[in-house]
TIRO-2110 file (N, C-alpha, C; in Angstrom, 1 decimal):
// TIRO-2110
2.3, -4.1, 3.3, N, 1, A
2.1, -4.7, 1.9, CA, 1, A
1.0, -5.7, 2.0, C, 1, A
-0.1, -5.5, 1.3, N, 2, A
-1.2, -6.2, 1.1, CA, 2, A
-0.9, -7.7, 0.2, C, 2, A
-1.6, -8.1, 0.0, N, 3, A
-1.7, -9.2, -0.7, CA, 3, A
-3.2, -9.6, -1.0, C, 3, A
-3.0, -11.4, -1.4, N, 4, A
-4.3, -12.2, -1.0, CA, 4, A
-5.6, -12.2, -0.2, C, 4, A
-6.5, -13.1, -0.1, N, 5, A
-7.3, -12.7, 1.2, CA, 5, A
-6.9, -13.1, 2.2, C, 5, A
-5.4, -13.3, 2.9, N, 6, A
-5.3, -13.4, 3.6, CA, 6, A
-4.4, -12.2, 3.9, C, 6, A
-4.2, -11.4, 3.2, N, 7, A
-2.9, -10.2, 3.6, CA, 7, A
-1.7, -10.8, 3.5, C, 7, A
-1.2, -11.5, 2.6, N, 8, A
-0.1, -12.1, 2.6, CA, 8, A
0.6, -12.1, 0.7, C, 8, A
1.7, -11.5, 0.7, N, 9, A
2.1, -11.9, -0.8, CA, 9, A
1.6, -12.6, -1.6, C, 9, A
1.0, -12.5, -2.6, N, 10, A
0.7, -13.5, -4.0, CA, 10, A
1.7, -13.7, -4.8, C, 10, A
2.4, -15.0, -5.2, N, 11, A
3.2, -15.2, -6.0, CA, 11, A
4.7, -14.3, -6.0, C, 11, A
5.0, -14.0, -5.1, N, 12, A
5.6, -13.1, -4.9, CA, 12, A
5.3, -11.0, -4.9, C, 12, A
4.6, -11.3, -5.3, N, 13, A
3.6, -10.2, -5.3, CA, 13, A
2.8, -9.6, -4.3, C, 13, A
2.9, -8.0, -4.4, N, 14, A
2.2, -7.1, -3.3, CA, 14, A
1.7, -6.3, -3.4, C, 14, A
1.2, -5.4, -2.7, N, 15, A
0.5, -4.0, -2.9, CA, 15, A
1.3, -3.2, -1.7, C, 15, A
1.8, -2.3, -1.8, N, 16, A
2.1, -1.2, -0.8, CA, 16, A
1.4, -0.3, -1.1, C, 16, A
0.6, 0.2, -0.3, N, 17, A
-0.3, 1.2, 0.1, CA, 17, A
0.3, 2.8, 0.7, C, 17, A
0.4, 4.0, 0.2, N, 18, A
0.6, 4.9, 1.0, CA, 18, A
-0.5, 5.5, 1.4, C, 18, A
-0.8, 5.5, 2.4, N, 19, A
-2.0, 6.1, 3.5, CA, 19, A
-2.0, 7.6, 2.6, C, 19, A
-3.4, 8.2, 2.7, N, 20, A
-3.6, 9.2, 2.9, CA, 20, A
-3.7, 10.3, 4.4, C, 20, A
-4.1, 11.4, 4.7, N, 21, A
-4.1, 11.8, 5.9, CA, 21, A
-5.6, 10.8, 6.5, C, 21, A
-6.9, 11.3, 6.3, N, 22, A
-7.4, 10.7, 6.2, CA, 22, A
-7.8, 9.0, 7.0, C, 22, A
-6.5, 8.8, 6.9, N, 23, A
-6.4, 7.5, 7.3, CA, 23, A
-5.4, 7.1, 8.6, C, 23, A
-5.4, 8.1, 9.5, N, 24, A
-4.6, 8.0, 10.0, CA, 24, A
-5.0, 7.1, 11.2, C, 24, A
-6.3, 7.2, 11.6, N, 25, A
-6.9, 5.6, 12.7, CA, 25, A
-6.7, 4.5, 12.0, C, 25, A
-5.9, 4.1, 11.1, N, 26, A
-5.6, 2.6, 10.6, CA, 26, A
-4.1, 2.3, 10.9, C, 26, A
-3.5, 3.3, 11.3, N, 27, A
-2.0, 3.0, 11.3, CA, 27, A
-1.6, 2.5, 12.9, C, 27, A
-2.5, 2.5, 13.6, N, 28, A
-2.3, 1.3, 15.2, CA, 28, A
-3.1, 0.0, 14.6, C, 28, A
-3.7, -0.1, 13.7, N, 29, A
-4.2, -1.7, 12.9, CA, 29, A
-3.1, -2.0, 12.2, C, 29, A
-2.6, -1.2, 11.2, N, 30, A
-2.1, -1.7, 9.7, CA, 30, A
-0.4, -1.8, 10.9, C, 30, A
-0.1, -0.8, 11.4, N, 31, A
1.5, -0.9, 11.5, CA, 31, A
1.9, -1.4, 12.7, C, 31, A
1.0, -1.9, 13.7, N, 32, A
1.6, -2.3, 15.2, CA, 32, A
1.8, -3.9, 15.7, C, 32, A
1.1, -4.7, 14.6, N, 33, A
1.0, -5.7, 14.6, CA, 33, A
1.4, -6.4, 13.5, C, 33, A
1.8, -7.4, 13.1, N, 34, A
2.4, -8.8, 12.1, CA, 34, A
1.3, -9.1, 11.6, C, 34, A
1.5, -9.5, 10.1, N, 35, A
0.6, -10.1, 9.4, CA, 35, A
0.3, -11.5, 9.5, C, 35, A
1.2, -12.1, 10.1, N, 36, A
1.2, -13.6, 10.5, CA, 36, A
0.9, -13.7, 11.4, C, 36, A
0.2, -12.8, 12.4, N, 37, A
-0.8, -13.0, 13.9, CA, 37, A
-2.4, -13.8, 13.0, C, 37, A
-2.3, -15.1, 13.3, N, 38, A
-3.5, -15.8, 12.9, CA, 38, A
-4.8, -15.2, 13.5, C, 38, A
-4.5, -14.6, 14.8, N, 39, A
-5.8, -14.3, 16.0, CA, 39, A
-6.1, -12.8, 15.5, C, 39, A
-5.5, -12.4, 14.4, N, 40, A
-5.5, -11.1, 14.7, CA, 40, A
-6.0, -10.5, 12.6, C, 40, A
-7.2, -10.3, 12.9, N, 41, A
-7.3, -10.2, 10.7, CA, 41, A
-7.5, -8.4, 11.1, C, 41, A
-6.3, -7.6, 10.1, N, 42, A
-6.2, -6.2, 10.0, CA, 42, A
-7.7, -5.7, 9.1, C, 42, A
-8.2, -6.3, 7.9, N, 43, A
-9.0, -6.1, 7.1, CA, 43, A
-10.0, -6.3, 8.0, C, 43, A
-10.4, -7.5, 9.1, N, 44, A
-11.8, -6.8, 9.7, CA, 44, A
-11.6, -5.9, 10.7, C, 44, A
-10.7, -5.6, 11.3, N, 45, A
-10.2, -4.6, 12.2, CA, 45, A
-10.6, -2.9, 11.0, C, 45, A
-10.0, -2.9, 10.7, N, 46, A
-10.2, -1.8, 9.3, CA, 46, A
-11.7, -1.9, 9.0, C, 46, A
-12.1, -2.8, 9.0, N, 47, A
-14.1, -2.9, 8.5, CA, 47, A
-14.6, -2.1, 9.9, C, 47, A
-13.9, -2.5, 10.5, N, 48, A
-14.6, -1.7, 12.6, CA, 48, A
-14.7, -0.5, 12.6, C, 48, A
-13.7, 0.1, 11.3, N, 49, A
-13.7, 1.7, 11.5, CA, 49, A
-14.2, 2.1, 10.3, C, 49, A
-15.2, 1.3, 9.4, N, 50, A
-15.9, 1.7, 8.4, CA, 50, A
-14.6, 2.2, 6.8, C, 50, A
-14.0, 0.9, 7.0, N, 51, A
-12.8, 1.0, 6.0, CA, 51, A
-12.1, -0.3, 5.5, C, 51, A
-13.7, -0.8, 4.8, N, 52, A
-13.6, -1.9, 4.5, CA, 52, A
-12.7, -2.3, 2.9, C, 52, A
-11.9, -3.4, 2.8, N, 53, A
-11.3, -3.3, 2.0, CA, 53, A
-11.7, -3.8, 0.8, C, 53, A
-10.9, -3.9, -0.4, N, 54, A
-10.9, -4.2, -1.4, CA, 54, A
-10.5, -4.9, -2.7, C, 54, A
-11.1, -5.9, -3.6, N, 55, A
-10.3, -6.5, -4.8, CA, 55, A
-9.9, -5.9, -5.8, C, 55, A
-8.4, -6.0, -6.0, N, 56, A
-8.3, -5.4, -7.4, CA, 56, A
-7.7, -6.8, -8.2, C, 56, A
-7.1, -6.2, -9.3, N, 57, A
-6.4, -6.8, -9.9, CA, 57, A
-4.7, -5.7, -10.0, C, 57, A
-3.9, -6.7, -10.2, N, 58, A
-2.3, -6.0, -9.9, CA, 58, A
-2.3, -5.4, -11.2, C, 58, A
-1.1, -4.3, -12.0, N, 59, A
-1.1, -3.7, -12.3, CA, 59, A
-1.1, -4.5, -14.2, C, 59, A
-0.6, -5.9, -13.9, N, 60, A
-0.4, -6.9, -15.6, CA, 60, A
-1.6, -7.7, -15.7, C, 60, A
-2.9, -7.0, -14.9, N, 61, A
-3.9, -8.3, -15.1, CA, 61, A
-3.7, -8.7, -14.4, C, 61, A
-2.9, -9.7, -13.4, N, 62, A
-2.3, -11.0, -12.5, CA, 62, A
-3.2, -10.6, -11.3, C, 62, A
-2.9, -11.6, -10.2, N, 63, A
-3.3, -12.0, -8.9, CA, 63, A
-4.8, -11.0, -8.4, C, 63, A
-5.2, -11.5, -7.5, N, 64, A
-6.0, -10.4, -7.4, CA, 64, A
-5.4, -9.9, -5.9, C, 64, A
-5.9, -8.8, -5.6, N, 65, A
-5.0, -8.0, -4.4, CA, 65, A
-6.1, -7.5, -3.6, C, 65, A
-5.8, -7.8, -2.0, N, 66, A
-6.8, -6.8, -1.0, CA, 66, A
-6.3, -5.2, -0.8, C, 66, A
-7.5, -4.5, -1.4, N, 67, A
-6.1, -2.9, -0.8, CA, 67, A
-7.9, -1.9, 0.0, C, 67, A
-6.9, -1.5, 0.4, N, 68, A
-7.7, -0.2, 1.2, CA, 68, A
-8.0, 0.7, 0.0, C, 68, A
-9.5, 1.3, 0.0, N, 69, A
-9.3, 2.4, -0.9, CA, 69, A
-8.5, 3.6, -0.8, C, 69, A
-9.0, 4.4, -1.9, N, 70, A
-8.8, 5.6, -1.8, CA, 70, A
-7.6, 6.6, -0.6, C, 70, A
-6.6, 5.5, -1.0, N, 71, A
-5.3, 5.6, -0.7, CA, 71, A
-4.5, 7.1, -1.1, C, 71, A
-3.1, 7.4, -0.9, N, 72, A
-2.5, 8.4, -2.0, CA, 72, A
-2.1, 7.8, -3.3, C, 72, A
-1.5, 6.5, -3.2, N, 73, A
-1.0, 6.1, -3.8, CA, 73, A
-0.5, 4.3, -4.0, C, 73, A
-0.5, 3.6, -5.0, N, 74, A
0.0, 2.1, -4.6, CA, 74, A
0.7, 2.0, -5.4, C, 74, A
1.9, 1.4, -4.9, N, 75, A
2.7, 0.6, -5.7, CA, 75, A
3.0, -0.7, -5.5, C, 75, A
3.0, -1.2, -6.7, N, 76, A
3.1, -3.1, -6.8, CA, 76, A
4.3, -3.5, -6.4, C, 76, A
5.0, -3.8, -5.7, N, 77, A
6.2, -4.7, -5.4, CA, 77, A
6.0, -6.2, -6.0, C, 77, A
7.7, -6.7, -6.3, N, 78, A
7.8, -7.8, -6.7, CA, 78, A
9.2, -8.4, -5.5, C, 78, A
8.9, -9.3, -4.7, N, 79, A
9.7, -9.7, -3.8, CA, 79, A
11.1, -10.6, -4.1, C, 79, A
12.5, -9.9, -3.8, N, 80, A
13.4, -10.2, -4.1, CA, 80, A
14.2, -10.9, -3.6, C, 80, A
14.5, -10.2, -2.4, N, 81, A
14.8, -11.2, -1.2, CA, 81, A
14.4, -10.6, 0.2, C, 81, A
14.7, -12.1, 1.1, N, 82, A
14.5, -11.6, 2.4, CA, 82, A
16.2, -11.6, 3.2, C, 82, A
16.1, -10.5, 4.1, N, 83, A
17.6, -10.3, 5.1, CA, 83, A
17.1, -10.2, 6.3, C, 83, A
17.8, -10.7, 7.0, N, 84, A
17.7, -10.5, 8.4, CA, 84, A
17.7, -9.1, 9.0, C, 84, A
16.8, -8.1, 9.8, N, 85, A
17.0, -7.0, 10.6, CA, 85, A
16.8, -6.8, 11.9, C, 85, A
17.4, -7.9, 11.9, N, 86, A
17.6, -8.1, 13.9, CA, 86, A
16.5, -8.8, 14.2, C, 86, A
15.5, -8.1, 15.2, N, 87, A
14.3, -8.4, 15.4, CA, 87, A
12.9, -9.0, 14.4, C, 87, A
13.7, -8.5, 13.2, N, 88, A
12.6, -8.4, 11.9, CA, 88, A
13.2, -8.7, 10.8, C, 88, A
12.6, -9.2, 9.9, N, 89, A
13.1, -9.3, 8.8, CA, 89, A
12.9, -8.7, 7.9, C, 89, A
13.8, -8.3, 7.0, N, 90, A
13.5, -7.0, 5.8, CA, 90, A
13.3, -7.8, 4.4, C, 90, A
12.1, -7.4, 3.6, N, 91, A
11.6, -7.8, 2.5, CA, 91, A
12.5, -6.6, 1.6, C, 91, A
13.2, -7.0, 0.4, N, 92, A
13.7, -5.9, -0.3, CA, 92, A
12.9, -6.7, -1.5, C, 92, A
12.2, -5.4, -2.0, N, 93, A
11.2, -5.0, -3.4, CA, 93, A
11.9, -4.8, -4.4, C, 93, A
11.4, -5.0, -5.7, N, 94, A
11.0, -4.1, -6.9, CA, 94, A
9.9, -3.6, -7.5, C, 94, A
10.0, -2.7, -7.5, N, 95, A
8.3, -1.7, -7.8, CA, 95, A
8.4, -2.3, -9.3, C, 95, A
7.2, -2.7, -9.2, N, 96, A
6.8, -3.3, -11.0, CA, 96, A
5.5, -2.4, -11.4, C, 96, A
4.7, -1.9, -10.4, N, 97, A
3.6, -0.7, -11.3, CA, 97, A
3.4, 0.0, -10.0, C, 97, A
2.6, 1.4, -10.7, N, 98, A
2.4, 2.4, -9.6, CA, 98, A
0.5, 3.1, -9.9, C, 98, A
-0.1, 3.2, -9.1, N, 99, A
-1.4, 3.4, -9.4, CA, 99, A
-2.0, 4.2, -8.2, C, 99, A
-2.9, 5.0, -9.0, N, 100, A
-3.5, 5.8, -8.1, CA, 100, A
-5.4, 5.0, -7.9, C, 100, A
-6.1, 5.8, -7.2, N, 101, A
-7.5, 5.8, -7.0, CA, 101, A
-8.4, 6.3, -7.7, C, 101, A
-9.2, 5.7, -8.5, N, 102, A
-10.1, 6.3, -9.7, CA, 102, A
-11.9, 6.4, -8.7, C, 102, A
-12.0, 7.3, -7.9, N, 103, A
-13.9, 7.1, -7.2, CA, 103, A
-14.3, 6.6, -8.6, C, 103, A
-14.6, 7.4, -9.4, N, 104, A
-15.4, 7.1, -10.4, CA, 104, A
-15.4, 5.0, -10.9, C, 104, A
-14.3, 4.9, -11.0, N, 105, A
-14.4, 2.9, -11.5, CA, 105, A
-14.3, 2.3, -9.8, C, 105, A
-13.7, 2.9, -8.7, N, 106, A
-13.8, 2.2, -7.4, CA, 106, A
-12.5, 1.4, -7.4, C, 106, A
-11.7, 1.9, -8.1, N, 107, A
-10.6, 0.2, -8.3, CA, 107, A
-9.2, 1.2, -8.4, C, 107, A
-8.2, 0.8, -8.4, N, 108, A
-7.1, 1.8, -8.9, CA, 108, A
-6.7, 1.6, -10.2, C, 108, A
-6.4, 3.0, -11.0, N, 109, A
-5.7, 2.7, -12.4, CA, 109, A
-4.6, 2.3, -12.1, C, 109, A
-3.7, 1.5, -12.9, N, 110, A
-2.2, 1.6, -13.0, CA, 110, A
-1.9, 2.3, -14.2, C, 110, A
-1.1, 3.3, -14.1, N, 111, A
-0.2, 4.3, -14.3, CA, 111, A
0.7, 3.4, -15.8, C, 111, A
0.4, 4.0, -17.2, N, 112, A
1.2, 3.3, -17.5, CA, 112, A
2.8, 4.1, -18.0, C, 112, A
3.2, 3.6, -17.1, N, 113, A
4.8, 4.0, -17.2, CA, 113, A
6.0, 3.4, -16.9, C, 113, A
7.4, 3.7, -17.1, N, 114, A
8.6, 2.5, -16.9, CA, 114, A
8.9, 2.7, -15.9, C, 114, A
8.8, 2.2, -14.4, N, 115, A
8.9, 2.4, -12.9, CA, 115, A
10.9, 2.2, -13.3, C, 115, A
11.1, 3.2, -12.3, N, 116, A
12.6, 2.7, -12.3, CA, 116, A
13.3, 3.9, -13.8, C, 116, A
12.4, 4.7, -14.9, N, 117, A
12.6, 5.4, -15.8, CA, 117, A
12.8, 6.9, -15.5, C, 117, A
14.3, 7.7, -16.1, N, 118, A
14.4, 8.6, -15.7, CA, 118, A
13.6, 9.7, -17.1, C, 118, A
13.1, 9.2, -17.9, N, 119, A
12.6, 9.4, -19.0, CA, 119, A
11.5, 10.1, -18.8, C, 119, A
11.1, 11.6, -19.0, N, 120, A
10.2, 12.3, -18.7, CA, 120, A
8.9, 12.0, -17.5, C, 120, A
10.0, 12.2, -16.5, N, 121, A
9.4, 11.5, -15.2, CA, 121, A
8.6, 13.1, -14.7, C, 121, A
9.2, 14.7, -15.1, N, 122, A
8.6, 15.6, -14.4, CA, 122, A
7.3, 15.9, -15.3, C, 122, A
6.7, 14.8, -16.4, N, 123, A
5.2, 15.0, -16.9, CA, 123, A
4.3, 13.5, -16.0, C, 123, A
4.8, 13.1, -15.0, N, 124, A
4.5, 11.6, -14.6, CA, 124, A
4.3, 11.9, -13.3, C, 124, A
2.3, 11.5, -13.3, N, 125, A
2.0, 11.7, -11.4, CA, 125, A
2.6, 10.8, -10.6, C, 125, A
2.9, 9.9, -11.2, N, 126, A
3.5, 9.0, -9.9, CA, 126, A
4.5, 9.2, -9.7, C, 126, A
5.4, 10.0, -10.1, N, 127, A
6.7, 10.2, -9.7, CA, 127, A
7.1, 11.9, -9.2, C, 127, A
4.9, 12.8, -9.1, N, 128, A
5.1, 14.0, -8.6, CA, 128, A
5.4, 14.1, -7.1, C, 128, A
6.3, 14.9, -6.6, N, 129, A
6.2, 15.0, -4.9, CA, 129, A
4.9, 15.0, -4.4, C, 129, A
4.7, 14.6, -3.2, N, 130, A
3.1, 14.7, -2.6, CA, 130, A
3.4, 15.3, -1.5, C, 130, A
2.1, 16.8, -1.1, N, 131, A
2.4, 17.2, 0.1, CA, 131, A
1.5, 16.9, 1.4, C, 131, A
2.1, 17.0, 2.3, N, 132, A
0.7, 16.4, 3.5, CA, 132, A
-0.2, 16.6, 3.1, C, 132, A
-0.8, 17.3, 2.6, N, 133, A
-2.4, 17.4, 2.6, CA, 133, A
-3.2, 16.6, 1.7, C, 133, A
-2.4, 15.6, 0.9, N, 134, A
-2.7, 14.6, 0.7, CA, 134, A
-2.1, 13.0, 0.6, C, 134, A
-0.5, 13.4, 1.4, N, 135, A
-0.4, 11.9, 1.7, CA, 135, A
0.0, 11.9, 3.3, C, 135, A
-0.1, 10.8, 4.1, N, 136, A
0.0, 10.7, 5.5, CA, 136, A
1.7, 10.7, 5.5, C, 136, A
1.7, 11.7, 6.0, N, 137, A
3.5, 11.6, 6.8, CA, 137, A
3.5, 11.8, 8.2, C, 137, A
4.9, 10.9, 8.9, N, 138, A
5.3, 10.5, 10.2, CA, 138, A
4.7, 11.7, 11.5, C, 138, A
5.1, 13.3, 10.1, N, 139, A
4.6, 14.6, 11.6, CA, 139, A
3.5, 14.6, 11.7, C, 139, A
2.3, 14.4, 10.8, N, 140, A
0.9, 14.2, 11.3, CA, 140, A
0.7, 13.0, 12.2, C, 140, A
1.4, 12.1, 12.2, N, 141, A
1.0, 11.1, 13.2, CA, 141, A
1.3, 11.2, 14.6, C, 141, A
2.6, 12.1, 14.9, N, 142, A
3.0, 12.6, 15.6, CA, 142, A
2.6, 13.6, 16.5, C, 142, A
2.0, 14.7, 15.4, N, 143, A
1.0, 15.2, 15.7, CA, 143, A
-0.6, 14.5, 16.7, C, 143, A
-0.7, 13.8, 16.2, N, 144, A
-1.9, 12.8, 16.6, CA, 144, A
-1.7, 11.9, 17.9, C, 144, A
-0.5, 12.1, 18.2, N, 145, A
0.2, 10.8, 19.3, CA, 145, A
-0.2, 9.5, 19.3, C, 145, A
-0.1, 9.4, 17.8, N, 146, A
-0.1, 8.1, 17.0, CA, 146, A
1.3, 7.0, 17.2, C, 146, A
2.1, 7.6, 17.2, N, 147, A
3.3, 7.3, 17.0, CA, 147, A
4.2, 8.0, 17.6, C, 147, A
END
């Protein structure tokens, strides 16, 4: 989950990112390390491999957000709480918007729809299935001995 320019929640607010294939040399940057490693910035790591990131604005106007482009998909999280998971702690979300990648504006649209609505969800891209060939799943990384 993206945030600020520091990679860190705004206001409780985030960006979750779902990788495209595409993107799969970012997932030993984006997923192997802590965002609170001070010695360690993922965004210029990600600039090393010509995958420099980016400002938006969140899905109400609000905060502004660093995201990677040309993603599969982003959805906005609103932070609810935190629980303990052993080792780690688990942030539990609410998806407040969902947005895809526009090349043409460089920025992502948000999607205007009722996240969480069972309401003519099978005319609604953000809520179409996506198949590997355009979003990154665990067996391509696997594939890759990424992971």
């Amino acid at each position: 989950i993206t945030g600020g320019g520091d990679g860190r929640m705004v206001g409780g607010m985030g960006i979750l990112q779902l990788l495209s294939p595409h993107q799969s040399n970012l997932v030993p940057i984006l997923g192997k390390r802590t965002g609170w490693d001070e010695t360690f910035c993922k965004r210029d790591e990600c600039a090393g491999l010509e995958n420099d990131w980016v400002t938006i604005t969140g899905s109400n106007g609000e905060y502004p957000f660093e995201i990677l482009p040309k993603c599969a998909s982003y959805l906005q999280v609103k932070l609810r709480r935190v629980t303990d998971g052993g080792d780690h702690d688990v942030a539990i979300c609410e998806v407040v918007g969902t947005g895809v990648w526009d090349d043409g504006l460089q920025s992502v649209v948000w999607l205007d729809n009722n996240v969480g609505s069972d309401s003519d969800n099978n005319n609604n891209p953000s809520t179409a299935p996506l198949d590997p060939s355009s979003v990154l799943y665990t067996g391509q990384l696997r594939e890759e001995g990424i992971i």
